[in-house]
VOGU-3710 file (C-alpha; in Angstrom, 3 decimals, decimal comma):
1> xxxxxxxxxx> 70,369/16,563/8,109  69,820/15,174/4,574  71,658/12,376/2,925  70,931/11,913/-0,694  72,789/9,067/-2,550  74,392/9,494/-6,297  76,600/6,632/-8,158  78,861/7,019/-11,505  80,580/3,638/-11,910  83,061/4,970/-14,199
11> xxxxxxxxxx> 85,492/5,347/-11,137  85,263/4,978/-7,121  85,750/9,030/-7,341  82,633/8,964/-8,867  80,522/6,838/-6,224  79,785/9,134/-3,505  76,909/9,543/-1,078  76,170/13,705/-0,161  75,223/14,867/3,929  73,822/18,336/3,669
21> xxxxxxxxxx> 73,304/20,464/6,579  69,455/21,085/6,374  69,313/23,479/9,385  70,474/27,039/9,814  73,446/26,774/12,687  76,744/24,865/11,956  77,011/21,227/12,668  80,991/20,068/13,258  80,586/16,666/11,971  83,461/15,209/13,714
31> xxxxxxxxxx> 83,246/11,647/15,558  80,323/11,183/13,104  79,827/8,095/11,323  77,816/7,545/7,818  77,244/3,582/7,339  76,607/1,233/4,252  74,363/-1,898/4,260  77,274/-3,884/5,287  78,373/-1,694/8,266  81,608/-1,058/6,385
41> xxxxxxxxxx> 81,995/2,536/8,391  83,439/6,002/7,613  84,585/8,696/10,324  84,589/12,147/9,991  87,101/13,937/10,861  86,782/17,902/12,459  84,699/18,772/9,522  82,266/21,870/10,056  78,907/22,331/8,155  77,515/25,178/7,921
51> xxxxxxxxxx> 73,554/25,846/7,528  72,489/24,303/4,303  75,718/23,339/3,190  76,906/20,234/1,944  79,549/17,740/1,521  80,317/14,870/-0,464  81,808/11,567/0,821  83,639/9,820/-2,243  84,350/6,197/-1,862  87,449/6,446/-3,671
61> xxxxxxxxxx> 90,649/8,386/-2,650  91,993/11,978/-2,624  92,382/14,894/-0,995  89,818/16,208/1,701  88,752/19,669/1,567  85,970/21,426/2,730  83,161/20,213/0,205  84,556/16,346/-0,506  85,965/14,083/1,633  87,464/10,554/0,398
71> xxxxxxxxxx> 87,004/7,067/2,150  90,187/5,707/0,092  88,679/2,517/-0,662  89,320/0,618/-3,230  85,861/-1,373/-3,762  82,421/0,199/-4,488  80,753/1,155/-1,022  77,119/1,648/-2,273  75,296/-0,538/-4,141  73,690/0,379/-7,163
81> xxxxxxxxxx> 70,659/-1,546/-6,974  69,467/-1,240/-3,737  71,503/0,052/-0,329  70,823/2,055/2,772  73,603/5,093/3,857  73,054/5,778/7,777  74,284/9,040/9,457  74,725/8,956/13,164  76,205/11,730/15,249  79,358/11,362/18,062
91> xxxxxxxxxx> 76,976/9,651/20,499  75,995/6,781/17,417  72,181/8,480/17,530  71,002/7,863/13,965  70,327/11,280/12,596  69,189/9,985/9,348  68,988/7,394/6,754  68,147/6,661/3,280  67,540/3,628/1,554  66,840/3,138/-2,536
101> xxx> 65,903/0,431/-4,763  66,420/0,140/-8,365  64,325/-1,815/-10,983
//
């Protein structure tokens, strides 16, 4: 799995962190957990990947579908300057992490 991190302040909509399916088979992300720096948490629900397919968690609210899923918070998750989003399967084995720093 790959997590890459993107941030738009304009909105919480536009704050989102993206978990891509690097492998070939399907991965059913459910009982999954992706993590911010402050262990504020966010569950997925029966949400199937399929190889190299993605999916965007959005901070803000709306309406899951298959591609974007919403955490319906209503303060900024990620920060912009430096932050680390941690993805850890049903059994809370860390299946990857990334961390950034901005100057």
């Amino acid at each position: 799995m790959l997590i890459t991190v993107a941030r738009v302040v304009a909105t919480h909509n536009s704050e989102w962190v993206t978990v891509t399916n690097t492998g070939r088979t399907p991965v059913n992300l459910k009982g999954w957990t992706l993590t911010d720096r402050a262990h504020v948490t966010y569950a997925f629900r029966n949400l199937r990947l399929a190889g190299h397919e993605s999916v965007k968690v959005h901070t803000g609210k709306g309406r899951d579908t298959r591609r974007d899923v919403y955490q319906d918070r209503r303060d900024y998750a990620w920060d912009y300057h430096a932050g680390t989003a941690t993805l850890r399967d049903e059994h809370q084995c860390t299946i990857d992490a990334k961390s950034w720093r901005r100057r």
